[in-house]
C-alpha positions as CSV (number, residue, x, y, z in Angstrom):
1,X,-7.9,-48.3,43.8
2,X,-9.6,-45.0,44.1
3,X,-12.6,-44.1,41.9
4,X,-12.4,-41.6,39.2
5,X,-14.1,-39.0,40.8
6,X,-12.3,-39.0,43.8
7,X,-8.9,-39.1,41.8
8,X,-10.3,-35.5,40.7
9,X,-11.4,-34.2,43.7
10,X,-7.3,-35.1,45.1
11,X,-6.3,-33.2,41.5
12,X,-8.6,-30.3,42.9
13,X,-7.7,-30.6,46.5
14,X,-3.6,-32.1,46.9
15,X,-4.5,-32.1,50.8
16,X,-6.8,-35.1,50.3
17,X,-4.1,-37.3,49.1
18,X,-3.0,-39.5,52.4
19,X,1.0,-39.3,51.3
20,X,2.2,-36.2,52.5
21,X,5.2,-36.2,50.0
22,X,3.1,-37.1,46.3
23,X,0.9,-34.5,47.7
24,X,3.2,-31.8,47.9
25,X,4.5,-33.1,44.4
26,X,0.7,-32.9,42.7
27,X,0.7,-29.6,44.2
28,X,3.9,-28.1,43.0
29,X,2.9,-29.9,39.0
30,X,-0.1,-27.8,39.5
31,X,1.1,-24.6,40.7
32,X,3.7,-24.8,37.6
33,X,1.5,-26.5,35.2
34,X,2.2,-23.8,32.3
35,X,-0.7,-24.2,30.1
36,X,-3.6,-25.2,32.7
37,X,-2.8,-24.3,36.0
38,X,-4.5,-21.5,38.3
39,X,-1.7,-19.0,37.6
40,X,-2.4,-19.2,33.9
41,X,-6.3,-19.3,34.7
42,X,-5.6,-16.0,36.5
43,X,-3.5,-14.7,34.2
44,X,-6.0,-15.3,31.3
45,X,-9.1,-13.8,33.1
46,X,-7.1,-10.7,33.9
47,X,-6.3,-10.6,30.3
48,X,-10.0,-11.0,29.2
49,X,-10.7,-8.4,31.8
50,X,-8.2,-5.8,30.9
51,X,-9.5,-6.0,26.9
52,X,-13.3,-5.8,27.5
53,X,-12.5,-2.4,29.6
54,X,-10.4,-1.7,26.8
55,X,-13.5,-2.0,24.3
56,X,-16.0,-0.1,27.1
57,X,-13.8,2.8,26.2
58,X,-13.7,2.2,22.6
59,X,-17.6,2.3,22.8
60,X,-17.6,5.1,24.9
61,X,-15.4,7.6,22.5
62,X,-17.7,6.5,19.9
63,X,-20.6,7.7,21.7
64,X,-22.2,3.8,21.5
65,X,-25.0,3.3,24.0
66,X,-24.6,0.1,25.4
67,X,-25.4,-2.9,28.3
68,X,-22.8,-4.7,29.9
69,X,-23.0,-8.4,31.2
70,X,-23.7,-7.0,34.5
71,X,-26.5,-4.7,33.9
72,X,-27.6,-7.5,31.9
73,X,-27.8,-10.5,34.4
74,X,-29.6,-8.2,36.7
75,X,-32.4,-7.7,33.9
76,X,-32.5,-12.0,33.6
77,X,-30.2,-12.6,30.8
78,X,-28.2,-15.9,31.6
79,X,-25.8,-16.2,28.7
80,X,-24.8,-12.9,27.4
81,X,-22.2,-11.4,25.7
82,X,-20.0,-8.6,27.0
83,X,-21.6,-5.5,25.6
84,X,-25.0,-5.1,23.9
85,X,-25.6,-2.0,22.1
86,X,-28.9,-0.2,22.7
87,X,-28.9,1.0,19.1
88,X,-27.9,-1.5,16.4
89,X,-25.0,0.0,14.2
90,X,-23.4,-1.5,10.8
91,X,-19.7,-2.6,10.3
92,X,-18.9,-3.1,6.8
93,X,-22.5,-2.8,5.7
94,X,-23.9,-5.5,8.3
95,X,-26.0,-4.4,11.4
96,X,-24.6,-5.5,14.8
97,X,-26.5,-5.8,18.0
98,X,-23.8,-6.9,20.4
99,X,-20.0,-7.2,20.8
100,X,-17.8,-10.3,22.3
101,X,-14.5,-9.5,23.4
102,X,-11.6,-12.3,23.0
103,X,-8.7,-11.9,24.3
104,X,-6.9,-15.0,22.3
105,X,-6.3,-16.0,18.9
106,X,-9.6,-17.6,17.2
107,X,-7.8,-20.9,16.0
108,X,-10.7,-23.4,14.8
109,X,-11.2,-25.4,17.8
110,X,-11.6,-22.8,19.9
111,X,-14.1,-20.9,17.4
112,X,-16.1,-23.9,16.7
113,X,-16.7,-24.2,20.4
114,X,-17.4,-20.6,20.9
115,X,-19.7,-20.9,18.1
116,X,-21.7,-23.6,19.8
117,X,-21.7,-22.1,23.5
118,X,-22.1,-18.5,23.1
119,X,-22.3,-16.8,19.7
120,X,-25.1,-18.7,18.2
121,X,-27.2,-18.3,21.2
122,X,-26.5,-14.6,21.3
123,X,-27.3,-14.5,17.7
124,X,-31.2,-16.7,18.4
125,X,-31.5,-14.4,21.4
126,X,-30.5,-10.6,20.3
127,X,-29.4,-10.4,16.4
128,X,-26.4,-10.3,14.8
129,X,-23.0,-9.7,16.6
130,X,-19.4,-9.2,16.2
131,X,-16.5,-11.0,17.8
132,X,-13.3,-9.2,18.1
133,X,-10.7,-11.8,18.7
134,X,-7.7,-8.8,19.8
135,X,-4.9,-11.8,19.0
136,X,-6.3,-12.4,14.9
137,X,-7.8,-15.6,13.9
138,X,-7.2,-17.5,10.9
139,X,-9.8,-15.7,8.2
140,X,-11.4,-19.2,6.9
141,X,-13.2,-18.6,10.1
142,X,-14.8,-14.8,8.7
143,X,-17.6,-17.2,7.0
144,X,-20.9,-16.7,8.6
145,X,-21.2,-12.9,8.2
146,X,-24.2,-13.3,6.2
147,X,-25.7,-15.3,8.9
148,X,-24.9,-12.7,11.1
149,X,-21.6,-13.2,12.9
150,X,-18.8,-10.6,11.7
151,X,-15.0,-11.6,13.2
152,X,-12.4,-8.2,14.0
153,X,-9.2,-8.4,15.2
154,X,-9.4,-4.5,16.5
155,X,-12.7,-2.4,17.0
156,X,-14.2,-1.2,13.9
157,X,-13.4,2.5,12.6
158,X,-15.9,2.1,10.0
159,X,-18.9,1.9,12.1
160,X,-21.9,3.9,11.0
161,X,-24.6,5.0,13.6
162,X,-28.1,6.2,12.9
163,X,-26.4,9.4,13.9
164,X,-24.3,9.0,11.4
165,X,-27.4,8.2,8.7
166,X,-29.3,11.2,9.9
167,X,-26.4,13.5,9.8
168,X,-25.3,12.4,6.1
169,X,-29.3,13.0,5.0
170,X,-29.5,16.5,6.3
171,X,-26.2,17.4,4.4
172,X,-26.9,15.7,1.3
173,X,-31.0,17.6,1.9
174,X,-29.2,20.9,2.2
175,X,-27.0,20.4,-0.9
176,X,-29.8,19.9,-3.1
177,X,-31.9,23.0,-1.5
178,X,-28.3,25.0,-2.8
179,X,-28.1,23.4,-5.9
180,X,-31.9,23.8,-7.0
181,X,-32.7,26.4,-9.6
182,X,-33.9,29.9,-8.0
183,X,-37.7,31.1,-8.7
184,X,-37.8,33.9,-11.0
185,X,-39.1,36.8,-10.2
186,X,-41.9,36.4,-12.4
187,X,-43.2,33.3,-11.8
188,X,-44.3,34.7,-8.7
């Protein structure tokens, strides 16, 4: 009786099995496995892939500076989420340092274990976040915003900048120069 181990490694590898005919069968289960197999794997990465361009160019109409993974890595980081913005901004009156893409619905499971894996150790290492799960996620879930982890199910339109900030002072400054009371003539 094979071992564990090398039970996997025919899973991985259907050529190391030494009857031709179960092997073909393993391999035609996997290559039509609908909820595990590579073709979903694939399928699911190029979905991942195709909404974290998707919220580069949300960033990028709303003027965010911003790291990616890549640029990342290359400065150290080993876990890091997909975007880190240069300058914190708020959504819904809490600040956010970074941004996770997911490309699924955030079901409790699968939160809990992203919770443990990735957010909290991009929340120790770089601040608050927000995790935009683009399929929804049950709202329970929304609960540690005051800890510093906001859930979205679309990229914020209510995001205010330090652009923003400064903008919204100088207007409400030059109101208050119109609105002041003229010098008279003779008090000068």
């Amino acid at each position: 009786m094979p071992t564990k181990p090398v039970l996997n490694s025919m899973l991985r590898d259907p050529s190391l099995i030494p009857d031709p005919v179960l092997a073909n069968q393993v391999n035609q289960c996997i290559v039509n496995d609908c909820c595990n197999g590579p073709l979903v794997d694939c399928i699911k990465h190029s979905i991942g892939h195709e909404h974290e361009v998707l919220l580069r160019e949300k960033l990028l109409e709303n003027n965010l500076a911003f790291l990616d993974e890549d640029q990342l890595r290359m400065k150290g980081y080993d876990k890091t989420p997909d975007f880190i913005l240069e300058v914190p901004v708020a959504v819904e009156g809490h600040v956010i340092h970074w941004i996770e893409s997911k490309a699924s619905f955030g079901d409790e499971s699968s939160h809990r274990m992203y919770l443990q894996d990735q957010f909290w150790s991009y929340w120790n290492r770089f601040g608050p976040g927000l995790v935009i799960y683009w399929y929804g996620f049950i709202e329970e879930l929304d609960c540690h915003r005051e800890r510093g982890i906001l859930l979205k199910d679309e990229f914020p339109s209510d995001i205010v900048t330090l652009h923003c900030c400064m903008a919204l002072e100088e207007e409400q400054g030059q109101q208050t120069e119109e609105h002041k009371p003229e010098k008279s003539q003779e008090a000068q």
